[in-house]
C-alpha positions in Angstrom: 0.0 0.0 0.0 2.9 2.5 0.7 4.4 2.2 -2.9 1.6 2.7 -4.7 0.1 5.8 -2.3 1.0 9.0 -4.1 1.8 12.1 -1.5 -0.7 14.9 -2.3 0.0 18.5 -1.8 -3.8 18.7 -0.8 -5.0 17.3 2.4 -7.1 13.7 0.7 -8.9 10.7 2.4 -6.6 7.6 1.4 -10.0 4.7 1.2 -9.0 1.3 2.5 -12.3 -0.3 0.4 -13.0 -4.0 2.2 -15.6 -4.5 -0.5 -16.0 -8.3 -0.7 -13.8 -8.9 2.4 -16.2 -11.1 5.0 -13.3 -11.3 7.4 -10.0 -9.8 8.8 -7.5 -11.0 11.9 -6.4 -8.5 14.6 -3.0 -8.9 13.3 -3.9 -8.1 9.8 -5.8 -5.0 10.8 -3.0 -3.9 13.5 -0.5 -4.2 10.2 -2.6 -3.4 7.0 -4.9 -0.8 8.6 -3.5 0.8 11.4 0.4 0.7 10.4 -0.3 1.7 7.1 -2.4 4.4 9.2 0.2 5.3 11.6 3.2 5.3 8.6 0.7 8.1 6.7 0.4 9.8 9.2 3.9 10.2 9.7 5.3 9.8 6.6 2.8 11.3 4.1 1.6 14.8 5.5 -1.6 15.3 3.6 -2.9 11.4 3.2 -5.5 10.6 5.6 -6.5 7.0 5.6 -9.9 5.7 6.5 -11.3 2.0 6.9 -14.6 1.7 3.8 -17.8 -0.7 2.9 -16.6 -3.2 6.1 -18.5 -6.1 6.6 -20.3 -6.9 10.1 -17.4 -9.3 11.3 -14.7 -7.2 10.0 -15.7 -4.1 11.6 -16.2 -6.0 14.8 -13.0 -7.2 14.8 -11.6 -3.6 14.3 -13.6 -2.0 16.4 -12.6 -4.3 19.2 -8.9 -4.2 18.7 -8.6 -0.1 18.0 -10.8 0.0 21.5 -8.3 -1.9 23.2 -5.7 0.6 22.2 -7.9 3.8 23.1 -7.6 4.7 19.5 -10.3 5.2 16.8 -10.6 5.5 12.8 -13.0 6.7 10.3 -15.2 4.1 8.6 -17.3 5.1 5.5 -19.2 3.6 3.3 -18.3 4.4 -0.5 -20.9 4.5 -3.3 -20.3 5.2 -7.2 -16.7 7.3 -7.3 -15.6 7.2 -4.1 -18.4 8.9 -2.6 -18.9 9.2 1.1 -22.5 8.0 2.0 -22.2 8.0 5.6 -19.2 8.2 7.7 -18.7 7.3 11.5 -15.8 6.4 13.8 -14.7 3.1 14.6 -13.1 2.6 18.0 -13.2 5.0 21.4 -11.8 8.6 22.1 -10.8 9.5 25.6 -13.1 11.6 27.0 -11.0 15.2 26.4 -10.4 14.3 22.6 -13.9 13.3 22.6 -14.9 16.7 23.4 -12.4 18.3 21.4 -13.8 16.2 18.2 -17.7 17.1 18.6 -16.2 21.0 19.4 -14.1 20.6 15.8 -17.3 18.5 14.0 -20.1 20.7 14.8 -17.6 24.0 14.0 -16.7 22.6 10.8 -13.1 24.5 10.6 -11.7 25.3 14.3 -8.3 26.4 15.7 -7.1 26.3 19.1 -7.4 29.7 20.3 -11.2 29.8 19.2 -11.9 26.8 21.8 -9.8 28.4 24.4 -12.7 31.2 23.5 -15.2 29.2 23.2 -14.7 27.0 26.4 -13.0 29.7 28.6 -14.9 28.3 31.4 -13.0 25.0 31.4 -9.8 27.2 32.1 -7.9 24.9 29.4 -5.6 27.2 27.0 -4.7 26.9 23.4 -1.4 24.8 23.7 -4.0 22.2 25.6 -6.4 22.8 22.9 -3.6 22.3 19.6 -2.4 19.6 21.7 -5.7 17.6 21.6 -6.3 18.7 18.2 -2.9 17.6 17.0 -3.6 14.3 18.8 -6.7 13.8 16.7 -5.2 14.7 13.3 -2.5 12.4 14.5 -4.8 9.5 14.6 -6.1 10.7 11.1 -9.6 12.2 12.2 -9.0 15.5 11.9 -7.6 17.4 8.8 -4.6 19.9 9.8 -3.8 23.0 7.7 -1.6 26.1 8.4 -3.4 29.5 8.6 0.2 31.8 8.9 1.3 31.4 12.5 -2.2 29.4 13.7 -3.2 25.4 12.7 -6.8 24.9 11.1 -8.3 21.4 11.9 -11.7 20.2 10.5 -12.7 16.9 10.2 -11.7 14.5 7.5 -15.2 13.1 6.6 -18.6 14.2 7.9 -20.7 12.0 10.1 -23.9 11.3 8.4 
């Protein structure tokens, strides 16, 4: 999958389509999905990667291994040309980047200082915030773009 992933000088969902797939092994998802995650991450600045059209048993078994890890990834499922027809996240956020995900999905477009604003009564400050948000683009959830001096995040798919 790494060879044939082209770098992108716009931020771009990279669609892991199990189409067909009935089932998947923890250590195949731990290598295929979330290494190949984790490397783009890394690696390939604007490739997002997101799990797509997973079967029951498949998703099961990613669901419970990313849970075990406290981690989470976008599912999908893809109709005619790549388009999203619903989106969701498989797996569990901690309850601080849980917050800061709904805060960045129902903005749309957010940035660190505008939650500090937004949530002042929480007393948590905008390296706390960018730190969280960073965290979530990390993980490939969020989309992170440079506005001058001050990180953009939205998310990378919308939940339907």
């Amino acid at each position: 999958m790494i060879a044939v992933t082209p770098s992108s000088e716009a931020p771009m969902p990279a669609f892991l389509d199990f189409t067909a797939i009935e089932i998947a092994t923890t250590s195949f998802l731990r290598e295929a999905v979330i290494g190949f995650r984790d490397y783009a991450r890394q690696s390939l600045r604007n490739v997002y990667p997101a799990v797509a059209n997973l079967e029951p048993a498949v998703a099961e078994e990613l669901d419970f291994f990313v849970r075990a890890r406290g981690d989470a990834i976008w599912s999908c499922e893809l109709g005619p040309g790549d388009a999203v027809i619903s989106a969701w996240l498989v797996g569990e956020l901690d309850p601080a980047q849980r917050s800061t995900f709904d805060a960045a999905l129902e903005a749309g477009v957010i940035t660190a200082p505008e939650l500090a604003a937004r949530f002042a009564d929480q007393r948590i400050g905008p390296t706390a915030w960018n730190n969280r948000l960073s965290a979530l683009a990390t993980k490939g959830l969020l989309v992170e773009r440079k506005q001058g001096k001050t990180k953009s995040f939205s998310p990378l798919l919308e939940i339907a």
